[in-house]
C-alpha positions in Angstrom: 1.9 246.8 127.1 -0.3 246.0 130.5 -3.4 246.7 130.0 -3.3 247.6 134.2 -1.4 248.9 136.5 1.0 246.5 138.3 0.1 245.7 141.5 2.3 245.8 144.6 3.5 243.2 146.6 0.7 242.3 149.7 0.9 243.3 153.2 1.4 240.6 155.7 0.6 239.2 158.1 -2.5 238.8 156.3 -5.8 239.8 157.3 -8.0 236.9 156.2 -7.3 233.1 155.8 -5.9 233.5 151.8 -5.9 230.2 149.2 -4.4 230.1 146.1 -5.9 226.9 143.9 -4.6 225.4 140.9 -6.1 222.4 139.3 -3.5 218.9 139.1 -3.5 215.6 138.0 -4.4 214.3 141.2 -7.1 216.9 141.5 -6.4 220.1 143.5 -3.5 221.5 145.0 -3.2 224.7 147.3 -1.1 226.9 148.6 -2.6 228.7 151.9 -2.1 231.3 154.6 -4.4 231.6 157.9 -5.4 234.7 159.1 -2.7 236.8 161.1 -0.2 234.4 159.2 2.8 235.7 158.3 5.3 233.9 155.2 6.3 231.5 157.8 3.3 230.0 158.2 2.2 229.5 154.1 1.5 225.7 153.8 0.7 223.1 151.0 -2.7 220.9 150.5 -3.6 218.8 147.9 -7.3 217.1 147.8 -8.8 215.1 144.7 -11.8 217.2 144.7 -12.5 221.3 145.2 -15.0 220.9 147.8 -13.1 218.5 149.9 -10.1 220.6 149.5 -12.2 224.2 150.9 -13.6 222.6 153.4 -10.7 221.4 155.1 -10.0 225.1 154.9 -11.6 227.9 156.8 -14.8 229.1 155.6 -13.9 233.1 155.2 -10.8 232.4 153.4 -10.4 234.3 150.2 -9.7 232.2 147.5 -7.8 232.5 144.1 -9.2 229.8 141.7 -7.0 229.0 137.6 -10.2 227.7 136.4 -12.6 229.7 134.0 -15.6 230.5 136.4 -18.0 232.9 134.3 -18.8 231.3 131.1 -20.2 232.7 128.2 -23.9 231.6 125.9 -21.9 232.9 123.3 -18.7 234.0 121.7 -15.4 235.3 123.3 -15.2 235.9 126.6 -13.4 239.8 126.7 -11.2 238.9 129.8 -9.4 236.3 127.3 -8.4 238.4 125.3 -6.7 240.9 127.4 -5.2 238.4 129.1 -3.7 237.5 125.9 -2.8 240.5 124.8 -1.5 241.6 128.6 0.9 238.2 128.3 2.4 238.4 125.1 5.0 235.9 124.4 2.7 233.5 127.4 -0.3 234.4 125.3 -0.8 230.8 124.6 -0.8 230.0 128.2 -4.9 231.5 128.3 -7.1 229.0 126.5 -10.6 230.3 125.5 -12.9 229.5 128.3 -16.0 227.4 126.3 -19.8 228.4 126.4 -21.9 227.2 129.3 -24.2 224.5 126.8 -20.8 222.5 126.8 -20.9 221.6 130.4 -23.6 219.1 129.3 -21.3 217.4 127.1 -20.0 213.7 127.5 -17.8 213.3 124.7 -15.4 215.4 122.6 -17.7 214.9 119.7 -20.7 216.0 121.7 -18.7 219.1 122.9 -17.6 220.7 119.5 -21.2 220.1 118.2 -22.7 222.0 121.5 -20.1 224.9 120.5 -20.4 225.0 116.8 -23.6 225.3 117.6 -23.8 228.0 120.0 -21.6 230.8 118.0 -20.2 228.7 115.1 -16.3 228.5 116.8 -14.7 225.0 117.5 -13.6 223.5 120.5 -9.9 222.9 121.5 -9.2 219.6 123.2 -7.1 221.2 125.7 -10.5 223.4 126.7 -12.3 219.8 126.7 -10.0 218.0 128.9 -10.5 221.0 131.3 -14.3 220.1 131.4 -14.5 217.9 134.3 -12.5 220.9 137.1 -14.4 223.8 135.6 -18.2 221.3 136.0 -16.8 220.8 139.6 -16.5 224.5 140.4 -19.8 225.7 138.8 -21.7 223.0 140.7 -20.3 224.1 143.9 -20.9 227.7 143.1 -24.0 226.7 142.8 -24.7 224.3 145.9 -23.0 227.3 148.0 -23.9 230.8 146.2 -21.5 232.2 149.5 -18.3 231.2 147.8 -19.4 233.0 144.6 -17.6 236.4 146.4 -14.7 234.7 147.6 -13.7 232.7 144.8 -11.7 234.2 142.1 -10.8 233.0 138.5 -7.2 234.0 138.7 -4.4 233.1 136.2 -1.0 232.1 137.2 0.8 233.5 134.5 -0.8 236.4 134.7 0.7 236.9 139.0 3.9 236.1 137.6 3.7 238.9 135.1 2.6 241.3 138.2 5.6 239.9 140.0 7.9 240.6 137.1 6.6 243.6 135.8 6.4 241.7 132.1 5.3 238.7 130.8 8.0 236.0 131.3 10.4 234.7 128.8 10.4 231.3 129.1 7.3 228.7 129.7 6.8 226.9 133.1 8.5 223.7 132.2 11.3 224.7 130.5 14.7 225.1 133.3 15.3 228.6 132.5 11.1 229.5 133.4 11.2 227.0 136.3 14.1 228.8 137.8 12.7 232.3 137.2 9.6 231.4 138.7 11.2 229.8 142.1 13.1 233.5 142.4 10.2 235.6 142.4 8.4 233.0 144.9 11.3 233.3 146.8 11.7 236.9 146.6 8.3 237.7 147.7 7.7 235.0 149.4 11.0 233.8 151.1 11.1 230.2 152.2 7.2 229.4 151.6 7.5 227.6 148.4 10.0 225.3 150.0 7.7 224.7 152.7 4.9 223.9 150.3 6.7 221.4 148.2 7.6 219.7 151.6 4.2 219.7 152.2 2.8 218.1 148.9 6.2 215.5 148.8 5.4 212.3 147.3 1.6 213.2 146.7 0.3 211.7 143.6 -0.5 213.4 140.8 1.2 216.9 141.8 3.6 218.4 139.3 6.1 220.8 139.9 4.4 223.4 138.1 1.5 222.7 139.7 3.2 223.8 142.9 4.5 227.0 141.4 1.4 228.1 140.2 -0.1 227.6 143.6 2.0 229.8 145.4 1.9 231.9 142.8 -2.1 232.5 143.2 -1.9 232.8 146.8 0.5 235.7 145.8 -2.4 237.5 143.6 -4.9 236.7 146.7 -3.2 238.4 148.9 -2.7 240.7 146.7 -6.7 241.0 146.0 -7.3 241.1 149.7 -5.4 244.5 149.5 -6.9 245.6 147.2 -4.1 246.1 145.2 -5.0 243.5 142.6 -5.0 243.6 138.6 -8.6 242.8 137.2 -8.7 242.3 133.6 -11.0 243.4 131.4 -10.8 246.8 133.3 -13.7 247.1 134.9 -16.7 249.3 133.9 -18.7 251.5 136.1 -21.4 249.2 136.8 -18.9 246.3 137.4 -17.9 243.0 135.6 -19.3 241.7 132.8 -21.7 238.9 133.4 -22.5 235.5 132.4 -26.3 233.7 132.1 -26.0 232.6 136.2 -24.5 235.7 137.0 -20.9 235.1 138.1 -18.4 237.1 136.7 -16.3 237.1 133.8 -13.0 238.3 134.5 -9.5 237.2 135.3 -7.7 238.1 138.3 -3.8 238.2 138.5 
């Protein structure tokens, strides 16, 4: 079961500049609408670092962001959980986002000591070798406090859910999820994720999946500029649970 509503599909043209970000080999990759753009004009960017790649963009654009943003001192963050439990069969897709000490860690060694340390749980290696993106977008959080409002942790699999109205049934790489996924780009988005691939052809480090999910968080962007998003946990009455710097800790989608 959703632990949310579904949300609807955006209105465009849209209304601000809109980003969807997902982290790649070769560093970032986007997917991105300007203001008063309509699906025609949704274009691809790819830029080795996050700050490079927003500043080439425009400054008010709204941004959706697969990178865990608000980290805990301690224990589970709640939005990973019902992500989990919103994605079922994808569950696996949602790593547990590791506690802020880690961020000071230089080895895998020095990294399951800081978190054994801080609340007694291991660290996966996949949640190590995503160490180096999430450092880069908490240290320019924190050189520019003005993006904290416009930047969004936002998971891919969870806007493919929203577009489906269920988790998927296949993974990303497999043929059968690859091929779901490119028909409810295209259906919502008709012609753009051509256009983006076009865009990012021959670029190094970009994966097809990489692509997919890109479009697919500009989807939940637009959808969050709406207002029509889905926000999990559910939020409370006095607003997102919060970490030690203050940013948020919750998943869009």
């Amino acid at each position: 079961m959703h632990d949310a509503p579904l949300s609807l599909h955006p209105t465009l043209p849209a209304t601000v500049p809109l980003v969807g970000v997902d982290g790649c080999r070769g560093g970032w990759v986007a997917a991105h609408l300007p203001a008063g753009g309509d699906v025609g004009d949704v274009r691809g960017r790819v830029a080795p670092d996050v700050a490079t790649l927003l500043a080439a963009l425009p400054a008010d654009a709204e941004v959706a962001i697969d990178v865990p943003i608000g980290l805990p001192d301690a224990g589970p963050r709640a939005c990973d959980a019902a992500a989990r439990r919103a994605l079922g069969a994808r569950r696996a897709s949602v790593f547990a986002a590791p506690v802020r000490s880690v961020l000071a860690a230089e080895t895998y060694p020095d990294a399951l000591a800081r978190h054994r340390a801080a609340d007694g749980r291991g660290l996966a290696k996949q949640a190590y070798f995503l160490l180096p993106k999430i450092r880069e977008v908490d240290a320019l959080l924190a050189a520019t406090p003005a993006l904290e409002g416009r930047v969004k942790e936002t998971h891919p699999e969870l806007a493919f859910a929203t577009l489906a109205g269920a988790p998927l049934a296949h993974g990303k790489r497999t043929p059968e999820g690859r091929s779901t996924r490119d028909a409810l780009l295209e259906a919502h988005l008709p012609g753009a994720l051509a256009r983006v691939r076009d865009d990012l052809a021959g670029a190094s480090g970009v994966a097809p999946d990489d692509v997919l999910d890109a479009v697919a968080l500009l989807l939940a962007v637009a959808r969050r500029a709406a207002g029509r998003d889905r926000v999990l946990p559910a939020r409370a009455a006095d607003g997102a649970p919060r970490d030690a710097v203050g940013r948020a800790m919750e998943i869009h989608g």
